[in-house]
C-alpha positions in Angstrom: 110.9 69.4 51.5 107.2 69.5 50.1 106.7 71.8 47.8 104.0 74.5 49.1 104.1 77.2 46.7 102.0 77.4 43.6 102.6 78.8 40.2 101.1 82.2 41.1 102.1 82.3 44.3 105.7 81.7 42.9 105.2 84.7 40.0 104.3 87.3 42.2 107.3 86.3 44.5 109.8 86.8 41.3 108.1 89.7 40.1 108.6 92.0 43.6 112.5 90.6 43.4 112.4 92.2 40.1 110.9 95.4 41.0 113.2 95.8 44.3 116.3 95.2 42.3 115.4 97.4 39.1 114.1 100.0 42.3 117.7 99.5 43.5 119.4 99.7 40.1 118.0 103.4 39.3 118.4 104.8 42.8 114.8 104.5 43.8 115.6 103.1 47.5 118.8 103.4 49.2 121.0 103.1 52.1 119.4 100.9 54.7 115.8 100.4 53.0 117.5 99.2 50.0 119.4 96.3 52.0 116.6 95.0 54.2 114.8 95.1 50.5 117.3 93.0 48.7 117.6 90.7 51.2 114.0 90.3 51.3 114.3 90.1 47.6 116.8 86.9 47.9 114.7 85.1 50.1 111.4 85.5 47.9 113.7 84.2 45.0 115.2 81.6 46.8 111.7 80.3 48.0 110.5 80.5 44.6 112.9 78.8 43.1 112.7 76.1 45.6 108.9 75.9 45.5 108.9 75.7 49.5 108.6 78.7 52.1 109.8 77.4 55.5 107.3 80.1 56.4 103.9 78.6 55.0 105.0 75.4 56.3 104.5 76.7 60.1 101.6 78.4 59.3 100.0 75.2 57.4 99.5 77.8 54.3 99.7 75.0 51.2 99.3 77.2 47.2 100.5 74.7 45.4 97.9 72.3 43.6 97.9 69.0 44.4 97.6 66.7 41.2 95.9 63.1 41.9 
């Protein structure tokens, strides 16, 4: 796996996880919304934790710098 997410790209990922699960934590969202939302949540933390979105890589989308 290339890595294809850059540092900004990967703080605003971990920042929304944040906000869906303090959103979740005081009873902002619920019931349904609140699951698709965490589980959207997971998979922008995973992806930023990994540096690589299986999803930029089909669209040819590339944030991360590339040092030479």
């Amino acid at each position: 796996m290339k890595k294809n997410v850059g540092n900004t790209d990967k703080s605003i990922r971990i920042l929304l996880a944040i906000a869906v699960a303090l959103m979740y934590s005081f009873d902002v969202i619920e019931g349904t919304l609140a699951y698709i939302l965490m589980a959207i949540a997971i998979i922008l933390l995973g992806t930023s934790l990994l540096n690589f979105c299986p999803l930029y890589r089909i669209l040819g989308i590339n944030t991360c710098k590339i040092k030479k």
